[in-house]
C-alpha positions as CSV (number, residue, x, y, z in Angstrom):
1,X,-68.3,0.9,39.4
2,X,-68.3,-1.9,37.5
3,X,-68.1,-5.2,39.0
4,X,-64.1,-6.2,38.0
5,X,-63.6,-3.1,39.5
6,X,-65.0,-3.7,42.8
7,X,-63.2,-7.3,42.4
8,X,-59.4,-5.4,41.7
9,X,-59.8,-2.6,44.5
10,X,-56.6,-2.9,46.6
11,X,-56.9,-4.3,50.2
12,X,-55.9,-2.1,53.5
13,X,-52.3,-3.2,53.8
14,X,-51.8,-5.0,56.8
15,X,-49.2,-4.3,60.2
16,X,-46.9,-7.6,60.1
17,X,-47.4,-9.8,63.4
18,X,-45.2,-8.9,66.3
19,X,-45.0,-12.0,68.9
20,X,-43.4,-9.8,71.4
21,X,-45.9,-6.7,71.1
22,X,-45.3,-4.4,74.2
23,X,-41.8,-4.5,73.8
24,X,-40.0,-1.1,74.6
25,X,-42.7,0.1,76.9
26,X,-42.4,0.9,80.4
27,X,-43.7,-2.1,82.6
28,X,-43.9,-4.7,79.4
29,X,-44.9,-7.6,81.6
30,X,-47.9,-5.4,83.6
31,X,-48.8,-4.7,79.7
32,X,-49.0,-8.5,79.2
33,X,-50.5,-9.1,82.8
34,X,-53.4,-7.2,81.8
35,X,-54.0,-8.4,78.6
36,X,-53.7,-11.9,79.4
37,X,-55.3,-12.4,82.7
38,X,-55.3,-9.7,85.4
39,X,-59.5,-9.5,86.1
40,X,-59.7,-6.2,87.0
41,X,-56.9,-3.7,87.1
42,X,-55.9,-0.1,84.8
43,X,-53.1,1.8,84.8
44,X,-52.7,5.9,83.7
45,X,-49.9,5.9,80.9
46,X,-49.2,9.6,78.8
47,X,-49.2,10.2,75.2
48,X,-46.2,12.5,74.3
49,X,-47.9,15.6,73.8
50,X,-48.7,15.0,77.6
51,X,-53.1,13.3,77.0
52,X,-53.3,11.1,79.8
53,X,-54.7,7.6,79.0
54,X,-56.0,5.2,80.9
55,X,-55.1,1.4,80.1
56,X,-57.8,-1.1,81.3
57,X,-57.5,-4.6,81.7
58,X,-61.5,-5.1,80.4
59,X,-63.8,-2.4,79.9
60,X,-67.8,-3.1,79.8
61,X,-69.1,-5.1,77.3
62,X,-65.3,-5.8,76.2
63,X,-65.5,-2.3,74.6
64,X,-62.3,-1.2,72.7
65,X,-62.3,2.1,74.2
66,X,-64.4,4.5,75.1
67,X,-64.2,8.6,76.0
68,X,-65.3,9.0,79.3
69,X,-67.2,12.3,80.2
70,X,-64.6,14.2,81.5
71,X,-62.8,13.3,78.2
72,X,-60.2,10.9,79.9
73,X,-59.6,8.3,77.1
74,X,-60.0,4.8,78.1
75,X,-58.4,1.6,76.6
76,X,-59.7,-1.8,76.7
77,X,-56.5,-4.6,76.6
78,X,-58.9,-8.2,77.1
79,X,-60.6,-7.9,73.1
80,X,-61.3,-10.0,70.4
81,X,-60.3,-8.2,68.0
82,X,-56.4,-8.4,66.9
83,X,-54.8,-7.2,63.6
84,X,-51.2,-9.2,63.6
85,X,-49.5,-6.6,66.1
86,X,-52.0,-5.7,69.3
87,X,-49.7,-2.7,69.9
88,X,-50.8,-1.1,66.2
89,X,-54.2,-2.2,67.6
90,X,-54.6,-0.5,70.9
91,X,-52.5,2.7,69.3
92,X,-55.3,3.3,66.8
93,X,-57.3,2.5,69.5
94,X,-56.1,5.9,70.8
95,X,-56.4,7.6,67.2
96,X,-60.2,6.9,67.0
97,X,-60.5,8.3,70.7
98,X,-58.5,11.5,69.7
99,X,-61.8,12.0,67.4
100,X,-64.4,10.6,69.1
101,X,-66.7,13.0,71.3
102,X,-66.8,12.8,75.2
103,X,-69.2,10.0,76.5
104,X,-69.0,8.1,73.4
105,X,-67.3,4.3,73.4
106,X,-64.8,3.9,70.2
107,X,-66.1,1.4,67.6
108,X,-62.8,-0.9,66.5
109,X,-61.9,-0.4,62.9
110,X,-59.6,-1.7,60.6
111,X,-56.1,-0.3,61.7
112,X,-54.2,-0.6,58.8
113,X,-50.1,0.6,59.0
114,X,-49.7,3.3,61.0
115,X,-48.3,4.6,64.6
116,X,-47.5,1.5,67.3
117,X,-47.9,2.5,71.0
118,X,-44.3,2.6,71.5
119,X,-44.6,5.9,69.2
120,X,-47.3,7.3,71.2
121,X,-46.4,6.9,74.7
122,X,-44.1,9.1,76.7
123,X,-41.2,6.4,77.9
124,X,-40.8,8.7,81.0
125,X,-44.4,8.8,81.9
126,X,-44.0,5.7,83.7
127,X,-47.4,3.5,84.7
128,X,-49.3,3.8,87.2
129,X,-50.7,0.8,88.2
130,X,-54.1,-0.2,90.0
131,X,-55.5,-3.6,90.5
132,X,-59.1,-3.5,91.7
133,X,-61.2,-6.0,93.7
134,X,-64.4,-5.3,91.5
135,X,-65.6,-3.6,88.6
136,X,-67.3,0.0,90.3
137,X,-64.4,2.0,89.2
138,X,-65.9,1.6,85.7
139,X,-69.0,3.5,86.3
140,X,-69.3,7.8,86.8
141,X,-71.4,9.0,89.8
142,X,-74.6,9.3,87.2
143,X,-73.9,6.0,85.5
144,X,-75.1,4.2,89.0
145,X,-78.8,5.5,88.4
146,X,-79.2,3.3,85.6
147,X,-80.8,-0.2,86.3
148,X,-79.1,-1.4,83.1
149,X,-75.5,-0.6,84.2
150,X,-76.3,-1.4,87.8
151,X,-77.2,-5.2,86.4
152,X,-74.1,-5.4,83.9
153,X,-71.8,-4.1,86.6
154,X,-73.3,-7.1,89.3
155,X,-72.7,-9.9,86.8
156,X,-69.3,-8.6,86.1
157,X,-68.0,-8.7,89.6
158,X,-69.7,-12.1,90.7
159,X,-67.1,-13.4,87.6
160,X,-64.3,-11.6,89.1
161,X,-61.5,-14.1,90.4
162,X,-59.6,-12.1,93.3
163,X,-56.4,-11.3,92.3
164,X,-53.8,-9.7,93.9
165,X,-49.9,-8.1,92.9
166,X,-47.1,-9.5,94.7
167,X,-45.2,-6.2,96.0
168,X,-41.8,-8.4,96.8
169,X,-40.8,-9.5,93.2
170,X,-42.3,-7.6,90.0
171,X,-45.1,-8.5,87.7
172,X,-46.5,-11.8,89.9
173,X,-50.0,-11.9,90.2
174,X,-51.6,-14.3,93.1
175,X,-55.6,-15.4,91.7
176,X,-58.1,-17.2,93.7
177,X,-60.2,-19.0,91.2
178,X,-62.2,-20.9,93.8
179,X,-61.3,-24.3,94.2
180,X,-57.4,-23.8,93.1
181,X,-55.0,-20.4,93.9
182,X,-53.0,-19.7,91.3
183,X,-49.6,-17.5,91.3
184,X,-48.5,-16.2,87.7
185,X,-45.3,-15.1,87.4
186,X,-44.4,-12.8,84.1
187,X,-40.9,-12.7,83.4
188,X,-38.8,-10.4,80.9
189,X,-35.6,-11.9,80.9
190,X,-34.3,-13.6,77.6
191,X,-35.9,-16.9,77.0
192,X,-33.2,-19.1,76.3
193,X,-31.4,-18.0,79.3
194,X,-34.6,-18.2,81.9
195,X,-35.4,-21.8,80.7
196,X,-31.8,-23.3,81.7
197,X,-32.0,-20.9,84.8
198,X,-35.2,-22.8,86.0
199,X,-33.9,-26.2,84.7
200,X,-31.2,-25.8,86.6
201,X,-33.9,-24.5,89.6
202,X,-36.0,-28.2,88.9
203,X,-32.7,-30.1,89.2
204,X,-32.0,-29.0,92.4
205,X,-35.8,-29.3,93.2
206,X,-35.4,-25.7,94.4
207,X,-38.1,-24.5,91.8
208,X,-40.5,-24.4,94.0
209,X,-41.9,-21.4,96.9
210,X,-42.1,-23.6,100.1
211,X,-44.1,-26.8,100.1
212,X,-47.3,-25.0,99.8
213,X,-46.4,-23.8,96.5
214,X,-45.2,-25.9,93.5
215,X,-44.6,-25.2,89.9
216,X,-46.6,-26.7,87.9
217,X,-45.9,-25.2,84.7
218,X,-44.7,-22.5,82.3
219,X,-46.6,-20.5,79.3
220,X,-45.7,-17.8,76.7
221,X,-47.4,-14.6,76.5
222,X,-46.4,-12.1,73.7
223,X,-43.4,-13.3,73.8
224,X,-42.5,-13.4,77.4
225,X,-42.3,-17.0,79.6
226,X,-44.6,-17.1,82.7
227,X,-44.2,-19.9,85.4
228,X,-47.1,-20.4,87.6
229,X,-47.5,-22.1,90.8
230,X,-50.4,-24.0,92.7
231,X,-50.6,-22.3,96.0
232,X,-52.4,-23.9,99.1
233,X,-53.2,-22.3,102.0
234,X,-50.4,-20.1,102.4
235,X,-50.6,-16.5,104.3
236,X,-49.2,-13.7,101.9
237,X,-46.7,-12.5,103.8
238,X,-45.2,-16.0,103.8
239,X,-45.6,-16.3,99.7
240,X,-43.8,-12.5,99.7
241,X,-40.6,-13.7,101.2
242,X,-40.8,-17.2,99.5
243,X,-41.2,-15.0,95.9
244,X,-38.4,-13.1,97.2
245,X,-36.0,-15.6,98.2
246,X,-37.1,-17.6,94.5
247,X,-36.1,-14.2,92.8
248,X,-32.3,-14.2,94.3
249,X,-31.7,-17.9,93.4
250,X,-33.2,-17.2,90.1
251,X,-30.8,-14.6,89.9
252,X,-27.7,-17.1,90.8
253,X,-28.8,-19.1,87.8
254,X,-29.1,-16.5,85.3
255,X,-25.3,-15.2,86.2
256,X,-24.4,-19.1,85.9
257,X,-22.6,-20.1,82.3
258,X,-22.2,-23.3,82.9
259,X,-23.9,-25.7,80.2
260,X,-27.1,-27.5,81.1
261,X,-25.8,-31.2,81.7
């Protein structure tokens, strides 16, 4: 092949970027929870032909994926690598694991156009949902013999910030990250109308989830807004109710039309 050739060969046409990428699937915010920040948690989703797939929040080495021995395929959401729509990403992902043999971790390619995980995945399957303290739920009963595993798996779990799910209100995610305790709150309602809902919260200065517990900010995640609060030395049953009792009000202001003043 000639070198103009080379120069005109056609590039791998590309998935166009999707800001809201785990849109349509069961549990969207969990999705973005796990993606964005949860430490250490997975949760067993189903392809449609019924293959059982685990969805990790990191997997060692911040693999892509791997096979595991029994042949359970395992995806890694906390990566580097992203193509414009993470849900193309993680579904081919699933493609290379579908030919990859047990035991083997899958090497991230290209993904080009093709099948997103909302094609994939059974809608019904629900998702089953696990958040760990530590990191040994990575490793097979053989795996523990093996001084190199045995290290990598120690330094992952003295990184691990302790995080815990809120079972009163859905998707909020309590983490102790040593000197500050932070509770991140992913919310799927429409944007425009959660933002005047909480401004109308702030203005009332009834934002907050008791004095221990102020809001101290709000970020986007694939598309979904996710207030978080600086919690101080409150028990978690008391935060449960508080999260509760936020989540009715919040309600309130979400059924109110009135215009923001």
């Amino acid at each position: 092949m000639g070198k103009k050739s080379r120069r005109n060969k056609p590039s791998k046409e590309r998935m166009p970027f999707v800001a809201r990428t785990f849109e349509g699937l069961p549990n969207e915010a969990d999705w973005v929870a796990l993606r964005e920040f949860v430490p250490s948690a997975a949760a067993l989703v189903r392809l449609t032909d019924g293959t059982g797939v685990r969805v990790c929040s990191l997997l060692p080495g911040a693999g892509a994926g791997l096979v595991r021995p029994d042949g359970e395929i395992w995806v890694g959401l906390q990566v580097l690598h992203n193509h414009g729509d993470i849900s193309r990403d993680l579904a081919h992902v699933i493609e290379l694991a579908q030919q990859t043999p047990a035991g083997t971790p899958i090497k991230m390619t290209d993904p080009g156009v093709g099948p997103r995980l909302q094609d994939l995945l059974d809608p019904t399957a629900g998702f089953d949902l696990v958040v760990h303290e530590d990191f040994d739920w990575w490793l097979v009963e053989e795996d523990r013999a093996n001084p190199a595993a045995g290290a990598a798996l120690a330094e992952a779990n003295e990184s691990i910030s302790p995080t815990t799910r809120l079972t009163s209100v859905e998707t909020a995610y309590l983490t102790d990250m040593g000197e500050h305790t932070y509770l991140r709150w992913i919310m799927a309602q429409p944007e425009e109308a959660l933002l005047d809902a909480l401004a109308k919260l702030r203005a009332e200065s009834s934002d907050s989830l008791g004095p221990q517990a102020q809001l101290i900010g709000i970020f986007r995640a694939h598309g979904l807004l996710t207030p978080v609060w600086e919690v101080h030395q409150v028990q978690t049953e008391d935060l449960e109710a508080a999260a509760a009792s936020f989540a009715d009000r919040l309600e309130q202001k979400l059924a109110d039309a009135t215009d923001l003043t």
